[in-house]
C-alpha positions in Angstrom: -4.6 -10.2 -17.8 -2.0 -10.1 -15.0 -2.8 -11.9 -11.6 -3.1 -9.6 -9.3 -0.4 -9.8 -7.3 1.2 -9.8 -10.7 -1.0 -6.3 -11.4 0.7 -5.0 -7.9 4.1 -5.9 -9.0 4.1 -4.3 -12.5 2.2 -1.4 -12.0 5.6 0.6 -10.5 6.9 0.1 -13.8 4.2 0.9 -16.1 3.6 4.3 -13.8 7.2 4.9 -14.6 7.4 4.0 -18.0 4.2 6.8 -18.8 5.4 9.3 -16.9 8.9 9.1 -18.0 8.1 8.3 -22.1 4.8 8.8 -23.0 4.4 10.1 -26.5 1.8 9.7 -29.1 4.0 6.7 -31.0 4.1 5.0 -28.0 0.6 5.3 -26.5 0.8 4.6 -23.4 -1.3 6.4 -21.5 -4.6 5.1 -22.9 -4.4 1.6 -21.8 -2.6 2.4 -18.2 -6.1 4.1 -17.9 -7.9 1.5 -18.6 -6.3 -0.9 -16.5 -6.2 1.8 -13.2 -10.5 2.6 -14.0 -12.0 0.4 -11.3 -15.6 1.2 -13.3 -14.7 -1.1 -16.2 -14.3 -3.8 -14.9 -16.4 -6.4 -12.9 -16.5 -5.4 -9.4 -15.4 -9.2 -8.3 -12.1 -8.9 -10.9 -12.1 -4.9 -10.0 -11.7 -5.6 -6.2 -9.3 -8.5 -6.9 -6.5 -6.5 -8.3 -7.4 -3.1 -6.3 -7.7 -4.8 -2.8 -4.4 -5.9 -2.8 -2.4 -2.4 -2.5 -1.3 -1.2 0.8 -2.3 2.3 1.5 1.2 3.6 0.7 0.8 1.9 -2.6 -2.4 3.3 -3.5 -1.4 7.1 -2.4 1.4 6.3 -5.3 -0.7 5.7 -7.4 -2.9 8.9 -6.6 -0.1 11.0 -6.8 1.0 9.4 -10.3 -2.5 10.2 -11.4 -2.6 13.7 -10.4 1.0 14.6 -11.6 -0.4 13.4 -14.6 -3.1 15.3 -14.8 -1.4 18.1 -13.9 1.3 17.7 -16.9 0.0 15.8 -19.3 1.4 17.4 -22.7 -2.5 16.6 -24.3 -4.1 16.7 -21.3 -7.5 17.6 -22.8 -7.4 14.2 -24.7 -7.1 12.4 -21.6 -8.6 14.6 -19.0 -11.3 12.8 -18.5 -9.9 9.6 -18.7 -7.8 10.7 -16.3 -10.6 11.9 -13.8 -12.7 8.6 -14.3 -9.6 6.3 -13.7 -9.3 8.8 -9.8 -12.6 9.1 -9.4 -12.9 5.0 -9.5 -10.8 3.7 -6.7 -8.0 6.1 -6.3 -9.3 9.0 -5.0 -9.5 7.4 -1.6 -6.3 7.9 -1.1 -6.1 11.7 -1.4 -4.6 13.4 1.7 
């Protein structure tokens, strides 16, 4: 597990990475989920790595979330996924 200011730091490219690559060989969307679903984890570890994004930050994230929502090429596999990782923390930052 990163630190999270590590967590902070990585997370720019891993968005990237998904967006840009994702393809059923590489698997990637799955566990960016996982890391981005506030409801898995302990809330002490959960606010840890979640507190520490500005507001800008967090509205990139958001957005990244709902673009990929929105054109996920198997969406329906990871719709909900998709909504619960949001739903968690992100959604806060919806304008």
């Amino acid at each position: 597990m990163l630190h999270p200011q590590g967590f902070r730091y990585y997370l720019p490219a891993f968005l990237s990475e998904t967006i840009r690559n994702d393809n059923p060989e590489k698997n990637l969307l799955a566990p960016l989920l996982r890391s981005l679903t506030y409801i898995r984890m302990s809330p002490e570890y959960g606010w840890n790595h979640f507190a520490v994004f500005s507001s800008e930050q967090g509205k990139a994230v958001y957005h990244c979330l709902e673009w990929m929502a929105a054109n996920h090429n198997d969406a329906s596999v990871h719709s909900s996924q998709l909504q619960q990782a949001t739903e968690s923390w992100w959604l806060r930052y919806e304008e």
